[in-house]
C-alpha positions as CSV (number, residue, x, y, z in Angstrom):
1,X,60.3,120.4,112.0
2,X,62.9,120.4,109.2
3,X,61.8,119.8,105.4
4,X,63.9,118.6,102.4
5,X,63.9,120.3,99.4
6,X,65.5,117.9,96.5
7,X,67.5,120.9,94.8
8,X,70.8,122.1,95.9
9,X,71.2,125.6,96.5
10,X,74.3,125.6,94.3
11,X,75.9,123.4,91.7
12,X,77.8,120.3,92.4
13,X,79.6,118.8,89.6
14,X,82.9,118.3,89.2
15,X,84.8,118.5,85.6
16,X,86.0,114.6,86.3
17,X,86.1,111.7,88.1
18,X,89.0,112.1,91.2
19,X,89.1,110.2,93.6
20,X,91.6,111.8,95.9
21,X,89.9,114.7,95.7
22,X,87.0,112.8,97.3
23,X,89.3,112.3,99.6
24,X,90.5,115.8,100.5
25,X,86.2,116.9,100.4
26,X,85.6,114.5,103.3
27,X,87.6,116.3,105.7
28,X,85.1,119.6,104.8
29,X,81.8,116.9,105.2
30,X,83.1,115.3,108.7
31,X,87.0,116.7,110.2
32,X,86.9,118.9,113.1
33,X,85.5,122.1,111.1
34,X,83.6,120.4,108.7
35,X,80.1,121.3,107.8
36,X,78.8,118.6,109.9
37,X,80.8,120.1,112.9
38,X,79.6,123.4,112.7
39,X,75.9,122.5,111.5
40,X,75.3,120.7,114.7
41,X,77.1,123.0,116.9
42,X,74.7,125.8,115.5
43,X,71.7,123.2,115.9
44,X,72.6,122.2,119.5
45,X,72.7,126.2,120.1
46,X,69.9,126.9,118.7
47,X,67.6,124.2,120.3
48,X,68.7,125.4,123.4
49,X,68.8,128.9,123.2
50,X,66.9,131.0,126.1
51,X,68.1,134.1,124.9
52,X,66.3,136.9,122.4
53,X,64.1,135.3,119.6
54,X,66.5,136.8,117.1
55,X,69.2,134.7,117.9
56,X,67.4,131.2,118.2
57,X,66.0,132.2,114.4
58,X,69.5,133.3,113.4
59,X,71.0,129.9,114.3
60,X,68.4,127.6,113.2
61,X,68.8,129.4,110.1
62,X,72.5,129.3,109.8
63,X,72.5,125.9,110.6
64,X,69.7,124.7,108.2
65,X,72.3,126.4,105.3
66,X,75.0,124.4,106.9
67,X,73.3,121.1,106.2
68,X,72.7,121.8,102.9
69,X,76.1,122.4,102.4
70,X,77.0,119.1,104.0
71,X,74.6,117.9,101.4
72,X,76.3,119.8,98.6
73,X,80.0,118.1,99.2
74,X,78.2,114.2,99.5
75,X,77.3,114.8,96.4
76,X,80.2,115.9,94.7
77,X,82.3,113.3,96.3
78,X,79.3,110.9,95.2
79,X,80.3,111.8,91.8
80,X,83.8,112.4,91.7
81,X,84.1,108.5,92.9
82,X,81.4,107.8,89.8
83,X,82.6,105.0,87.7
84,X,86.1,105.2,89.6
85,X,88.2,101.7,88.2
86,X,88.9,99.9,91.0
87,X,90.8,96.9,89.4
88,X,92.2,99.0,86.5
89,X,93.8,101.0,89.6
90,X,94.9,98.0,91.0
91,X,96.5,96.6,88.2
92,X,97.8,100.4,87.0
93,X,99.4,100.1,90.6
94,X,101.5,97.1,89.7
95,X,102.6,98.4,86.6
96,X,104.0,101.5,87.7
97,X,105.5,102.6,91.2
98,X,104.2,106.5,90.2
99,X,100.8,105.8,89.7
100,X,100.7,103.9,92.5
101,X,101.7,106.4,94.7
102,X,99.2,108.7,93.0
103,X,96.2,106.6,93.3
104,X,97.2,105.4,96.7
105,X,95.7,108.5,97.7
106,X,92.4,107.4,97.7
107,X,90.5,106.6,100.8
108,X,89.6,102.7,100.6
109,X,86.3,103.7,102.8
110,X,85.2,104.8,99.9
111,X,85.1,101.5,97.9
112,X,84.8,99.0,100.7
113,X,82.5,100.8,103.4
114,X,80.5,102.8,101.4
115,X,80.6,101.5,98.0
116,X,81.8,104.6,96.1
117,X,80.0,107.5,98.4
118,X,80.5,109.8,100.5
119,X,80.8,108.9,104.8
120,X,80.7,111.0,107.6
121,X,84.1,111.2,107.8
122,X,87.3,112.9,108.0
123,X,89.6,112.9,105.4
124,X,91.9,110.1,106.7
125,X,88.8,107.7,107.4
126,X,88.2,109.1,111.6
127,X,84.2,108.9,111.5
128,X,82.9,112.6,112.4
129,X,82.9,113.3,116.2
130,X,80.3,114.7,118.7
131,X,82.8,116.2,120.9
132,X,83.7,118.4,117.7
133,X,80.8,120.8,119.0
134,X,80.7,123.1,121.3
135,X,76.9,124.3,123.2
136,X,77.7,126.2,126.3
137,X,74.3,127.9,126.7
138,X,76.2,131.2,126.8
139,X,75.4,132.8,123.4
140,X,78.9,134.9,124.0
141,X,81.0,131.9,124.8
142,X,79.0,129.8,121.7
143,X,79.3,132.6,119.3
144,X,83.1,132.8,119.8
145,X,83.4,129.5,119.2
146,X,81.7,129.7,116.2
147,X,83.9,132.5,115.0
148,X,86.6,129.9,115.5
149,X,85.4,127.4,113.7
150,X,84.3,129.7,110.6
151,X,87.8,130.4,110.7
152,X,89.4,126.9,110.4
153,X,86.8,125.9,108.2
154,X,87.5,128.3,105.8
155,X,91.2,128.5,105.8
156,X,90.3,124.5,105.1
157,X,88.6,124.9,102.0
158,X,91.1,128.0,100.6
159,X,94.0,125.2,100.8
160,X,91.9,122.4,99.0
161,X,90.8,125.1,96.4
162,X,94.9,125.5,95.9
163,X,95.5,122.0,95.8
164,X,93.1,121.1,93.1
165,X,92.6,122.0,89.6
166,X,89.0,120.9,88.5
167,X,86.6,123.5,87.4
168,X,83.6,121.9,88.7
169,X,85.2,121.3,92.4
170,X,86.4,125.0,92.6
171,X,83.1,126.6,91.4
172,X,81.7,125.0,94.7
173,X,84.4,125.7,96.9
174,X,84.4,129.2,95.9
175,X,81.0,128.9,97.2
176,X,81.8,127.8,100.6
177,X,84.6,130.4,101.2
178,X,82.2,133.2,100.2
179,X,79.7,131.7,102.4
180,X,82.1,131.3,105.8
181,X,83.5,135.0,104.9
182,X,79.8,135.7,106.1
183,X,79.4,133.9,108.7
184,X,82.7,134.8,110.1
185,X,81.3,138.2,109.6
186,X,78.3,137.0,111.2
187,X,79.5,136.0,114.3
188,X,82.0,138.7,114.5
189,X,78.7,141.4,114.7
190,X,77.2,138.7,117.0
191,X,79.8,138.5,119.2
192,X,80.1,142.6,119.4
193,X,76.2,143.0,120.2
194,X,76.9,141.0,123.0
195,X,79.6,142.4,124.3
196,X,78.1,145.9,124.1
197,X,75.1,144.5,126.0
198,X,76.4,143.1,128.6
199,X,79.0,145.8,129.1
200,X,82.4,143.2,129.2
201,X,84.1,140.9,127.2
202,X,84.6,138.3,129.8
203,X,82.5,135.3,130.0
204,X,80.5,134.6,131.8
205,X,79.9,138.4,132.7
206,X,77.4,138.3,135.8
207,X,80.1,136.1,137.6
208,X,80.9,138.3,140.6
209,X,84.8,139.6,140.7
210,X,85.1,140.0,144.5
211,X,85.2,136.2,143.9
212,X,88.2,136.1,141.8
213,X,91.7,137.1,142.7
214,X,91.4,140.2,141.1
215,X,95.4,141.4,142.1
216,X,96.4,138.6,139.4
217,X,93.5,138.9,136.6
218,X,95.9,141.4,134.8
219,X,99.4,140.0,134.8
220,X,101.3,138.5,132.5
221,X,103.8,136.2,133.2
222,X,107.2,135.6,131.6
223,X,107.5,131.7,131.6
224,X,109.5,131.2,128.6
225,X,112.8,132.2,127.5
226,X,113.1,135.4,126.3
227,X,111.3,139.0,126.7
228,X,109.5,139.6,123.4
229,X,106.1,138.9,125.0
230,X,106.2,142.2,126.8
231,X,106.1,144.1,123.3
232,X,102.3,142.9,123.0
233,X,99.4,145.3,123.7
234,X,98.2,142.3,126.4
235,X,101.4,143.2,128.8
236,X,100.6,147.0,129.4
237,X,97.8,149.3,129.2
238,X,94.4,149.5,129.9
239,X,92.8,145.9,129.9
240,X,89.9,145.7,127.4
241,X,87.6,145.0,129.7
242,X,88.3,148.2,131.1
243,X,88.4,147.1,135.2
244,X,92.2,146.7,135.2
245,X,95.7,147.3,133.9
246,X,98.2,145.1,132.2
247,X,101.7,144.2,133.7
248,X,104.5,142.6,132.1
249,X,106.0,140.5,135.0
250,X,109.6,139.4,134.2
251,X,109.4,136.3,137.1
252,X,105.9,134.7,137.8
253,X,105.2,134.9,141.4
254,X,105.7,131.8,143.8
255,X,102.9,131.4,146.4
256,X,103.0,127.8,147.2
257,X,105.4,125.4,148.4
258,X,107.0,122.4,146.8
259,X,103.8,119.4,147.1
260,X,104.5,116.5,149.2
261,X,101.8,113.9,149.3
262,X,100.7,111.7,151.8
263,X,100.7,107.9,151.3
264,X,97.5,106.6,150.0
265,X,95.3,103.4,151.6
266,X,97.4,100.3,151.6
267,X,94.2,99.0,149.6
268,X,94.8,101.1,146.7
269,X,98.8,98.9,146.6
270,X,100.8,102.1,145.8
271,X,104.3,102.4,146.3
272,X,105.0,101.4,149.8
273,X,107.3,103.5,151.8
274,X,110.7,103.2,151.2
275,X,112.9,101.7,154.4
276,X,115.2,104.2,156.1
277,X,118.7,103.5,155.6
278,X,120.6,102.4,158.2
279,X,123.9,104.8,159.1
């Protein structure tokens, strides 16, 4: 059972109405690693977690913040498209070539989809995407991901915080980067537990090796030009999974031979064969 509470955790008010900044917020509300991304991915986990109790309350909670943070930039882009002049833009536009460029910035969703609000949305109009999310049912695998997706999201919001300069906008921003320095932390610890419990690193870890071709799970192989790639701590030593050693290999092996297919059923009309020259 979810429950709204009308107040926002934190402030959102910007200094001004902008509407290319509403712009830029909408790829934080519905892009890849937006707050709708990761507050569904950590829902979808959640609801189908079968692992310890801690971790189903952990998510549901992590994701319950992440809607409210969704909630938090609809709002500011609500009000940073307040009032916006439509026409006076339009006419602005014909006047002068500059601040036509400048106001072209503005995503025309805005004013003809959603009448001067917020959308689910990325910042160039693509409507937010389920296959954004990723739900394994492998806390490991899932809590990696969400490390990744802290990470984007983050590095997201530290470029729009440079590229703006309203107060208001930047007081809630700064908000959201302190928030996905903790949850990168978060998932960081999260991952480790689970690693230390289940004694590996690789996923899934109660897949059998003997079923793998373990003589090749530690090589790497030189497929591009040049030899830098055996400098990395992945090309010698100890693996970290501690069941093998790295190699640097300067050619990869060649086990198979060059394919030649078969024709297909005339039914399917593919190319038909070739006829044989005559000598």
């Amino acid at each position: 059972m979810f429950r709204h509470q009308k107040e926002l955790q934190f402030e959102a008010k910007p200094e001004r109405t902008n509407p290319l900044i509403a712009k830029y917020l909408q790829e934080l509300i519905g892009g890849q690693y937006g707050e709708m991304s990761v507050a569904m991915q950590y829902l979808f986990q959640g609801w189908s977690c079968r692992g310890e109790e801690k971790y189903k309350d952990m998510l549901m909670d992590i994701a319950t913040e992440e809607l409210g943070h969704v909630e938090m930039l609809a709002t500011m882009v609500a009000r940073l498209l307040e009032d916006a002049p439509v026409e006076d833009q339009e006419a602005a536009m014909k006047k002068d070539p500059t601040i036509g460029a400048i106001i072209s910035g503005m995503n025309p969703q805005h004013a003809i989809v959603a009448g001067l609000g917020p959308r689910p949305a990325d910042s160039v109009g693509n409507p937010w995407n389920g296959g954004y999310i990723v739900a394994s049912g492998n806390l490991l695998a899932d809590f990696r991901a969400n490390l990744n997706a802290e990470s984007q999201g983050r590095l997201q919001v530290a470029r729009i915080y440079e590229m703006i300069d309203d107060r208001g906008v930047k007081d809630l921003l700064s908000v959201l980067l302190a928030r996905d320095s903790y949850h990168q932390n978060l998932w960081a610890c999260a991952v480790k537990e689970l690693e230390e419990k289940e004694g590996t690193i690789l996923v899934p870890s109660t897949f059998p090796r003997d079923n793998e071709r373990f003589d090749i799970a530690y090589d790497f192989y030189n497929f591009s030009e040049g030899e830098q790639s055996k400098e990395g701590s992945w090309a010698q030593g100890k693996a970290l999974d501690g069941q093998g050693e790295y190699q640097w290999l300067k050619e990869p092996k060649i086990e198979g031979k060059a394919p030649k297919l078969d024709p297909v059923t005339p039914k399917m009309y593919g190319t038909p064969p070739m006829p044989k020259k005559e000598k």
